[in-house]
N, C-alpha and C positions, 0 to 999 in steps of 0.2 A: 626782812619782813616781806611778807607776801605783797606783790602789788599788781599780777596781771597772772588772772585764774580765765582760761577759756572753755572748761568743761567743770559743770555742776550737776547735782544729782538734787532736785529741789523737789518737794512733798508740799502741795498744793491742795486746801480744802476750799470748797466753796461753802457758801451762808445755807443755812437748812430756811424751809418755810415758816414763814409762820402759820400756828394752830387757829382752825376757822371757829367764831363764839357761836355757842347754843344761847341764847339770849329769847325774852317774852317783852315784848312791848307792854308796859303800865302806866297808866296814869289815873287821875281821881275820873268814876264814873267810867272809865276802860281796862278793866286789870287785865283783859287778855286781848290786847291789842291785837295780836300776831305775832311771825317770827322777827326779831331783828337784829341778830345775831350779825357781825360782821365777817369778810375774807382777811383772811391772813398774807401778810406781806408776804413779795418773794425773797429770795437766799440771795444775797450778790454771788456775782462771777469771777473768777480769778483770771485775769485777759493780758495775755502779752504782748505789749507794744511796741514796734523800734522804736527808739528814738534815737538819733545819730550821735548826740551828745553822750552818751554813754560808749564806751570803748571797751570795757571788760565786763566780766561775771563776778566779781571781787565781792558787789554787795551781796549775793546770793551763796559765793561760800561760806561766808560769814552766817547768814539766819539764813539757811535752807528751808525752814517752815513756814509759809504762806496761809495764811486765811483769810475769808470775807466775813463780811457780817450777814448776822441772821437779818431774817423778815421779822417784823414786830403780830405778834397774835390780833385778830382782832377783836371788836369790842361792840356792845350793845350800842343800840342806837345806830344800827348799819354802818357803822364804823370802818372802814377797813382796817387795816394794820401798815406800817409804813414799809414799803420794801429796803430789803439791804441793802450796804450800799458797795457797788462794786471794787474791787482791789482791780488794780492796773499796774503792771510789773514793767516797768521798760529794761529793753533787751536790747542792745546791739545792732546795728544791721549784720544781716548773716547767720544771726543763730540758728541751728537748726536745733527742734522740735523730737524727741525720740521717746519711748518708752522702755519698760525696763527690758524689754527682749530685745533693742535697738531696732526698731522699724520707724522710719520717720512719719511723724507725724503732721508736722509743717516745717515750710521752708522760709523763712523770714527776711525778707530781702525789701527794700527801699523804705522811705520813709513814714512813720503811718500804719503800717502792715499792723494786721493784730492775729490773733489766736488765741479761741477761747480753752481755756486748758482745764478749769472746773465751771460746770453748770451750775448753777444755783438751784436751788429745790426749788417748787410752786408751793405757796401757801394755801393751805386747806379752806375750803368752802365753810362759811357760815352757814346756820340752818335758814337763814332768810333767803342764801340762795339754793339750799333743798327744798324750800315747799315748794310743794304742784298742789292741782289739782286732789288727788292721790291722800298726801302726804300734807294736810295743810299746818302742823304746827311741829315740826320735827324735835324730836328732845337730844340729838347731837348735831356734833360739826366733825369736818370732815380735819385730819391733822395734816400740818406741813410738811414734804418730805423732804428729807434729810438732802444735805448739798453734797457734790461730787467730792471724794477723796482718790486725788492722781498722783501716782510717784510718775516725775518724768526728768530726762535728762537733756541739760541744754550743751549743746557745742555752739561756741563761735568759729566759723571759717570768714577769713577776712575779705574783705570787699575790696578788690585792688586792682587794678588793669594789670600790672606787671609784677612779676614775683624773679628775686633775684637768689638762687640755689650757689649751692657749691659746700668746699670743705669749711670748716672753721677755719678763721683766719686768713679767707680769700680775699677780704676788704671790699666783702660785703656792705658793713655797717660804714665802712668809708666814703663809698661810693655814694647810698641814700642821701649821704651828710652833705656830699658837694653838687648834688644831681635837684636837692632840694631845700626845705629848711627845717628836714629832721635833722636832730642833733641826739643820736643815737649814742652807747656807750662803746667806747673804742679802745681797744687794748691789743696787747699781741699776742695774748695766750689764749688757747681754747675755750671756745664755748663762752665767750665776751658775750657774746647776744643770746639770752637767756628769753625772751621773748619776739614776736614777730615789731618790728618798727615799720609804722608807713610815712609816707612823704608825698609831697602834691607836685608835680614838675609841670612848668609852661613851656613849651615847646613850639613857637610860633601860634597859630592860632587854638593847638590843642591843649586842655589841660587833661592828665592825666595822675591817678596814684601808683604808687610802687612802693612793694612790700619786702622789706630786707627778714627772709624767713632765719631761721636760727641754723646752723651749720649742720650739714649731713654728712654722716660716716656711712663706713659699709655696715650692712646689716639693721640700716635706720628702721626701713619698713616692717622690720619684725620687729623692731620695740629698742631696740640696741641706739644707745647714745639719746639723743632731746631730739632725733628725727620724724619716731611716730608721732609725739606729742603732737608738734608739727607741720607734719606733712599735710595737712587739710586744710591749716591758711592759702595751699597752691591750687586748690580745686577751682577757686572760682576765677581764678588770674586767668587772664587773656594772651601773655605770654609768657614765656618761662625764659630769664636771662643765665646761661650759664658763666659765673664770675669765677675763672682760673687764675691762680698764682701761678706766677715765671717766676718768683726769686724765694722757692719753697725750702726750707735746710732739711727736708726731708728726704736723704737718699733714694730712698723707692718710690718716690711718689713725682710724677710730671704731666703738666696738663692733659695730655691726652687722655693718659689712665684714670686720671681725677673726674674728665669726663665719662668716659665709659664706667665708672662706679656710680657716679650719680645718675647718669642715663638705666641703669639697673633699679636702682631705688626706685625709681620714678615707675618705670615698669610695673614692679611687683608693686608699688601701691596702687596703680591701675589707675583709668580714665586722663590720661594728660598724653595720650600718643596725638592726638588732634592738635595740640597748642603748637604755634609759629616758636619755633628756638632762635637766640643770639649768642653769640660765645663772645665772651668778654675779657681779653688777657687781660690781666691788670699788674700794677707794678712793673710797668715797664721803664720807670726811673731810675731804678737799679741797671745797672751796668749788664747783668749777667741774665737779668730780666727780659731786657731786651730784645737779646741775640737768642735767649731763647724761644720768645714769639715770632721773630722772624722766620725759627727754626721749624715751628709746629705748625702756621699759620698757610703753607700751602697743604699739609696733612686735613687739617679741620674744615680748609673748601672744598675740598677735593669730597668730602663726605657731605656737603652740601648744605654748610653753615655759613651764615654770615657775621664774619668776624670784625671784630675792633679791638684795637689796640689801646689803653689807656691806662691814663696814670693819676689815682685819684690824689695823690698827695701833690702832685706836680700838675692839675686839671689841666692834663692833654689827651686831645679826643674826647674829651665830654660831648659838645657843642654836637659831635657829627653821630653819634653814640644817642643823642636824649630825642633829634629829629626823625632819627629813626624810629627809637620806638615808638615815636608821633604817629609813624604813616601807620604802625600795623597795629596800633589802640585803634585808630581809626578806620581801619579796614574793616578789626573786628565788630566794632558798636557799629558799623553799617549793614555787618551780614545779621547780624542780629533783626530775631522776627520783632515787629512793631507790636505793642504790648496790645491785646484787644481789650474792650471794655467787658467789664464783669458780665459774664452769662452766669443766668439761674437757671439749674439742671433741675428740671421734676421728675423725679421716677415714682411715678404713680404705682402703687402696691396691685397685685395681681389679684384679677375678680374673685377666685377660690383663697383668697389670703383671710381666714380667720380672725388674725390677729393674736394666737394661744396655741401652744402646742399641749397635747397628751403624751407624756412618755413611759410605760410601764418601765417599772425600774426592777423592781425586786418582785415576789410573789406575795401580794397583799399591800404594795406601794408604788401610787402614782405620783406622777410627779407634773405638776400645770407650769410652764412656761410663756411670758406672753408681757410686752408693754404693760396693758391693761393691767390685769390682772395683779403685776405685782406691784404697780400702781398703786391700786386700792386696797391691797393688804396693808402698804407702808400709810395708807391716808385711814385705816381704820383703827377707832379706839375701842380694842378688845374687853373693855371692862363696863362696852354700855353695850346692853341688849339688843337697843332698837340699831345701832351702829352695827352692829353684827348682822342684824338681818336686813338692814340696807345692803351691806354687801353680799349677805345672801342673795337676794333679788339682781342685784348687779351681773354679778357671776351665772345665774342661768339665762337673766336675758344674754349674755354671751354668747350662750350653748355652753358653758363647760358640763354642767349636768349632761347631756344629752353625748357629748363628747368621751365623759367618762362611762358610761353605759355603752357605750360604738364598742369601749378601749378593753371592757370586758369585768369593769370594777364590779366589785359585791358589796353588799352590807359590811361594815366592820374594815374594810379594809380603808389603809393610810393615804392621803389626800395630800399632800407639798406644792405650796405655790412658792414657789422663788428658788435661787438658784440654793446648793446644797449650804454653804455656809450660814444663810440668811433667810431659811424659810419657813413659813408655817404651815405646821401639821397639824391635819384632824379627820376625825374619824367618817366616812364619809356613811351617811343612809338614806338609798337611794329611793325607800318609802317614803322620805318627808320633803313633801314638795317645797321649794325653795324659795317660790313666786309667792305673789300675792293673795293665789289665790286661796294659801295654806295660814298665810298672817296676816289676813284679813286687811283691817285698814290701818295699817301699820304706821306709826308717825303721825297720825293723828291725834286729837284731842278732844277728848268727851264732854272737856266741861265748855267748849268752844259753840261746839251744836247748838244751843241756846242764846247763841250771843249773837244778838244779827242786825244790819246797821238798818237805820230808819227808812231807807226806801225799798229794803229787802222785804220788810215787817209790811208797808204800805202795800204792796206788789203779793205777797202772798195773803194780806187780807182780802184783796179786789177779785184775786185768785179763787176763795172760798165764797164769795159775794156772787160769782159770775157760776160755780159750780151749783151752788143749792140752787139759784134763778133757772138754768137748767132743767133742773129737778122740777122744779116746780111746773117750769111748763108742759114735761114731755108728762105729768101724772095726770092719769085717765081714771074718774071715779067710776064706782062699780054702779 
């Protein structure tokens, strides 16, 4: 049975909005109060957090599908609706963040860290918050839009100061086990370590981790044997331990060459030419073990490593072996730059930025791209009038009218706002003005005119009281 998955492919929706209410305020002796129509909740977000306690992707192979919750619609009586409520996925530390082209997205690293991975839709405006002046009893609401749908792909790479490489069966997984109080799975035949194991070692006043990665062949870094799987828990190690066998039954195979293969892997997976190397003969309890570190061990300084001799079944040389890698964990978490406090980048949009493109696409089809715009196609309800010509209105105060006349549109010809999968088309004519000043008092309500509160009625009595007195006085009999 599966127990330690560090690459998923997980499909992420976020909560759609909620639908804003067309609502009329009534009561006895008021039946048209005004609008009161409520806003519609927002979409939850789908947000990945580390959390340390989690060490694998396991729950995510398992339900790759993720969603939030919708926003609730609103409601008469200026109601709002209740927003969704967010999903929180904790991840690992170390997972990185990619999409389905592999470009990273985020890098996930200390405790806390989040990344929002689906937006949540905004919930549609109530008509109580479209009336204006203008507009004073609007007969729609503006609808929720839909929440983000993201395929994205998580890797974990392990968070470790020290990574310890080599062949299978170097006693790798022996070493973690007496270096620490991982109690890793130990055997003698190939490929024992089926997963990356890490370990916590005290080392005089330092504490550090170390990650027993799984055994490298040649040809790992192309895909060949559990190397690529991998080779990415070594990315973010501090140092790389080279762990050689002296008492190997392999005819052809002796530490030096075992180095130089994995010094090659290492290579062609790229980015670790920078990390401090250790070489580490081990099994030097064996008799024949021995005499052959002795044998290699002016070869390997001579190239400019620093070697140690040890014997993990027999813990000889540990002690001088775990202080070492003390000083150079510690060298490194010193060179390291001091984490700054979060800066908020503003890149203010450029004065000539519209906000909307015009793209002639075919002959007699445009095509509107832009925020806005596709915006308020997804927040319009096509099946109410007065909603269509809100957005009508919407749309030239933009300029796109004025944009598709620059672009060379004609009567009759096709109009597309949103991208090709998801857009709407209509026919565009460029004699019917768009504005207000073509649909009148648009959103208003006729039987409202009549209806006016008691010190509106007082004020435009005193109003005709003060105009005839006028009258009266400026008339000059004949």
């Amino acid at each position: 049975m599966t127990t330690f998955v560090d690459r998923v492919e997980l499909h992420v929706a976020a909560g759609s909005g909620g639908h804003g209410c067309a609502s009329v305020h009534r009561e006895k002796f008021k039946p048209l109060g005004g609008p009161d129509g409520g806003n519609g909740g927002r979409g939850g977000d789908v947000t990945l957090v580390v959390d340390q306690s989690v060490t694998t992707l396991l729950e995510y192979h398992h339900s790759p599908h993720r969603k939030a919750t919708n926003g609730k619609p609103g409601e008469g009586g200026n109601r709002s609706g209740k927003d969704g409520q967010d999903l929180v996925l904790p991840v690992p530390d170390g997972t990185v963040v990619l999409d389905k082209a592999g470009n990273v997205l985020a890098d996930l690293v200390g405790q806390g860290t989040s990344y929002v991975a689906a937006q949540g839709g905004r919930g549609g405006l109530g008509n109580a918050a479209l009336a204006s002046a203008r507009r004073k009893a609007p007969g729609f609401a503006l609808l929720g839009e839909p929440g983000d749908l993201q395929d994205i792909v998580l890797e974990l790479k392990t968070v470790a100061d020290v990574a310890l490489v080599g062949y299978p069966s170097a006693g790798k997984s022996s070493l973690i086990s007496v270096l620490s109080a991982a109690k890793p799975k130990i055997a003698d035949y190939p490929f024992t370590t089926l997963v990356p194991n890490l370990g916590v070692v005290t080392a005089g006043a330092t504490v550090y981790t170390i990650a027993d990665v799984p055994g490298l062949i040649p040809g790992a870094s192309q895909g060949k044997g559990l190397g690529l799987e991998f080779l990415r828990h070594v990315e973010r190690c501090s140092v790389l331990v080279h762990v050689l066998d002296t008492a190997t039954l392999e005819s052809e195979r002796d530490p030096v060459s075992d180095l130089d293969v994995i010094e090659e892997e290492l290579k062609q997976y790229g980015g670790l030419g920078d990390r401090p190397r250790i070489v580490v003969l081990n099994k030097i309890d064996v008799p024949d073990g021995k005499d052959l570190a002795e044998m290699v061990r002016p070869d390997l300084e001579e190239r400019g490593y620093r070697v140690f001799e040890v014997s993990a079944v027999a813990h000889t040389g540990l002690k001088e072996l775990s202080f070492a890698l003390a000083d150079l964990v510690a060298t490194a978490r010193a060179a390291r730059p001091k984490e700054e406090a979060t800066r908020i980048v503003i890149r203010p949009k450029a004065v000539d930025d519209a906000g909307f493109t015009v793209v002639r696409e075919d002959e007699g089809l445009f095509r509107v791209r832009g925020e806005k715009p596709e915006r308020w196609v997804r927040q319009t309800d096509f099946n109410n009038d007065e909603a269509v010509g809100y957005l009508a209105d919407r749309l030239n105060r933009l300029g796109v009218e004025e944009e598709l006349m620059k672009a060379g549109a004609r009567s009759g010809d096709g109009v597309a706002i949103g991208p090709e999968d998801n857009a709407v088309v209509f026919d565009w004519e460029p004699s019917v003005m768009a504005g207000a000043e073509m649909l009148g008092r648009r959103g208003e309500d006729h039987r409202m005119e009549g209806v006016r509160p008691a010190a509106q009625r007082r004020r435009d009595r005193d109003a005709e009281r003060d105009e005839a007195q006028r009258e009266y006085d400026d008339f000059e009999p004949f």
